[in-house]
BAVO-117157 format. One line per field, with one value per residue (C-alpha): chain; residue in one letter; residue number from 0; x, y, z. Coordinates in Angstrom, 3 decimals. Example, Ala and Ser with C-alpha at 12.3 -4.5 7.8 and 13.67 -1.06 7.14 Angstrom:
BAVO-117157
chaine [A, A]
residu [a, s]
num [0, 1]
X [12.300, 13.670]
Y [-4.500, -1.060]
Z [7.800, 7.140]
end
This chain:
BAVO-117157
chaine [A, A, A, A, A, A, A, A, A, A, A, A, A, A, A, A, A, A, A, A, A, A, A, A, A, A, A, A, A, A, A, A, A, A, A, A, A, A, A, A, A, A, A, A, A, A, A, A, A, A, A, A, A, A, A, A, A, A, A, A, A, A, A, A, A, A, A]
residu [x, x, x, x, x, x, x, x, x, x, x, x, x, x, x, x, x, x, x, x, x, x, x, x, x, x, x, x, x, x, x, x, x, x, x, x, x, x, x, x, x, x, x, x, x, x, x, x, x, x, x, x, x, x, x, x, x, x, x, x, x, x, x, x, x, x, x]
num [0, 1, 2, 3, 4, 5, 6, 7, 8, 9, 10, 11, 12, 13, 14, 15, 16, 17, 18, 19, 20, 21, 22, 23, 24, 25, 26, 27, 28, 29, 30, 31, 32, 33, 34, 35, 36, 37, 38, 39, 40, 41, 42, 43, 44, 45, 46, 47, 48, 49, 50, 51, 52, 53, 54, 55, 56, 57, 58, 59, 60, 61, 62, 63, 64, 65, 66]
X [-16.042, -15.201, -16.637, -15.869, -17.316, -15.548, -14.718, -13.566, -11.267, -11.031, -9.460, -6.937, -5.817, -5.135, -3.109, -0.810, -0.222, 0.509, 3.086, 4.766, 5.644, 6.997, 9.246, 10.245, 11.103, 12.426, 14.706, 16.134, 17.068, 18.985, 21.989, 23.234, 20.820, 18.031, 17.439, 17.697, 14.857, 12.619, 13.048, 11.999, 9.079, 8.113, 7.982, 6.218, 3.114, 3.165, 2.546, 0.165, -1.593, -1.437, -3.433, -6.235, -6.909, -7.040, -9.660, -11.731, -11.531, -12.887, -15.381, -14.686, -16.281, -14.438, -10.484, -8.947, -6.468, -3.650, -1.553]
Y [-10.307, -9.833, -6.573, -4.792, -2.366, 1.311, -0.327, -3.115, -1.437, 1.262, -1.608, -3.016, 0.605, 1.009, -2.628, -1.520, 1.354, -0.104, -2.564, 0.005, 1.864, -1.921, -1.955, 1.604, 1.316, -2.255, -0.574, 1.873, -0.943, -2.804, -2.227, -3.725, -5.518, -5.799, -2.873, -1.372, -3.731, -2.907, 0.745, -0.481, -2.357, 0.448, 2.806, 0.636, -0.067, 3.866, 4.054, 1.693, 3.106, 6.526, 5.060, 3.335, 6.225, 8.649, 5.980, 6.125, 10.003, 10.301, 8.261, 5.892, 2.879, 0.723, -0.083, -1.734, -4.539, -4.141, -7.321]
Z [-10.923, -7.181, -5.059, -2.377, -0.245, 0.844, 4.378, 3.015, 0.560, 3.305, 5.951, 3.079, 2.424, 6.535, 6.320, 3.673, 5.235, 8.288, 6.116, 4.633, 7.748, 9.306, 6.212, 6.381, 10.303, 9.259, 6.766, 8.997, 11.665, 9.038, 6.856, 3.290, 0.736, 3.077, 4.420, 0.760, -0.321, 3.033, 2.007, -2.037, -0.523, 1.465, -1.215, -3.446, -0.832, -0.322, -3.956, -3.891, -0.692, -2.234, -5.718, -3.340, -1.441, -4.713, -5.663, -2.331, -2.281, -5.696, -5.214, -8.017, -8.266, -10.568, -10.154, -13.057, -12.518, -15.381, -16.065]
end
């Protein structure tokens, strides 16, 4: 079982947000097929940003991976 602390999940949280607005800026500079999967991508780190931070503010201390 791996752990991590609130900064540490805190600082991953900050990166994907910071990769989701590349690939939303990314997306707007492009055209066609890649700047439709930039925007996809960009959406899906949001989501996945937005599901961290829940976490964090809730102060839950377990996250379960689903595969």
């Amino acid at each position: 079982m791996q752990s991590f602390t609130k900064n540490e999940v805190a600082w991953t949280l900050d990166a994907i947000k910071l990769t989701a607005e590349y690939y939303n800026t990314h997306s707007r500079r492009t055209s066609g097929m890649e700047a439709s999967l930039a925007a996809l991508r960009s959406e899906q780190l949001t989501a996945i940003a937005d599901k961290l931070n829940r976490a964090l503010d809730a102060g839950n201390k377990r996250i379960e991976i689903k595969y």
